[in-house]
C-alpha angles and dihedrals in degrees: 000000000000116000082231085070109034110002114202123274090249088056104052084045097051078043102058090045089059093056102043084052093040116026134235115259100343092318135098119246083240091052102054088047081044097061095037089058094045088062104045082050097052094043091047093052100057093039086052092044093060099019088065101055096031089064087043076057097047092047107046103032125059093200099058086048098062094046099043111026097078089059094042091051091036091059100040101077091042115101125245087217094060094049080061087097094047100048088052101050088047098037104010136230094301121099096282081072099059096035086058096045088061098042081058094048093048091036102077100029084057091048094053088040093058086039094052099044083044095058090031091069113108113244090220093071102043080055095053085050096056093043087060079061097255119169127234089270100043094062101043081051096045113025108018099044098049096041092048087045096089099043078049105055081039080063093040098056090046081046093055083043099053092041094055101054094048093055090057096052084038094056092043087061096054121338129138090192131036159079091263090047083048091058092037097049091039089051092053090059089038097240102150101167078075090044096051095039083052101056090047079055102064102032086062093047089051087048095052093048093059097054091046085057083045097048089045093048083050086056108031096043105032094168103059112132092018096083 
């Protein structure tokens, strides 16, 4: 096969070491990762920052789930990748953008996460707690948080996931700087020793991300899967 369309191992290799010396138009290899992960942290954060308490809401009030479910369960199933014209017609094409489009893509996954670790409490234990004489915050600090963590950092690993796939397909759309812009430019000029590298890129920066939610899970919630 033509190198055009599958270039060797040893070229997208040499490749990828050129790049990483040199640069790709005007920015570093590390740059443009670097930008791609600032925004899947930002959105994420934020997504992460309402979607949380907004499932502890859903799950222990029947109120906020009436309101709130439909739209929960409306936007779930809807893709990040086709709110990329809204959000540009609403935020343009800058970094806001981009920022809001993952909010949007953490935000329900989050929400469903707390909900899920909320409901999933057993009421047996809620009820031991309040015969030892626990208050109300007592229990939802002792007994509903630490049983819901897990349910949440599994949310929180589909959430990265999600996020980071969305970044990339954000940045091929309009981007100046990232690992998704690299892919896009590179394809237009038919160098796919940088597409490919690219794609290698970014599949072992998803998979590290994930073993890094997995190591901090280990960490964090060390009883999951004792109680």
């Amino acid at each position: 096969m033509e190198p055009i369309w599958l270039p060797p191992p040893e070229a997208v290799a040499a490749r990828a070491v050129e790049i990483a010396r040199d640069g790709f138009r005007g920015t570093t290899l590390w740059e443009h990762v670097g930008y791609s992960l600032f925004r899947v942290m930002v959105g994420f954060f934020f997504g992460a920052l309402l979607g949380i308490p907004l499932g502890y809401a859903m799950g222990l009030s029947d109120w906020f789930r009436g309101w709130f479910d439909p739209i929960v369960e409306f936007m779930r199933p809807v893709p990040p990748l086709a709110l990329i014209p809204l959000v540009i017609i609403w935020a343009g094409i800058g970094e806001t953008g981009k920022i809001i489009l993952l909010f949007l893509a953490a935000l329900w996954i989050m929400a469903i996460a707390a909900r899920s670790g909320v409901s999933g409490v057993s009421i047996s234990k809620v009820h031991a707690a309040y015969s030892l004489g626990a208050s109300k915050p007592q229990i939802m600090r002792h007994v509903i948080v630490p049983n819901s963590l897990p349910e949440i950092f599994t949310g929180a690993r589909v959430a990265m996931g999600v996020c980071w796939g969305t970044v990339v397909a954000a940045e091929l759309v309009a981007a100046e700087k990232g690992a998704g812009m690299m892919i896009m430019v590179a394809s237009k000029f038919q160098n796919t020793d940088i597409v490919i590298m690219g794609i290698i890129l970014i599949g072992v920066i998803g998979f590290g991300i994930d073993m890094l939610m997995r190591w901090a899970e280990r960490i964090l919630v060390p009883w999951k899967g004792r109680v």
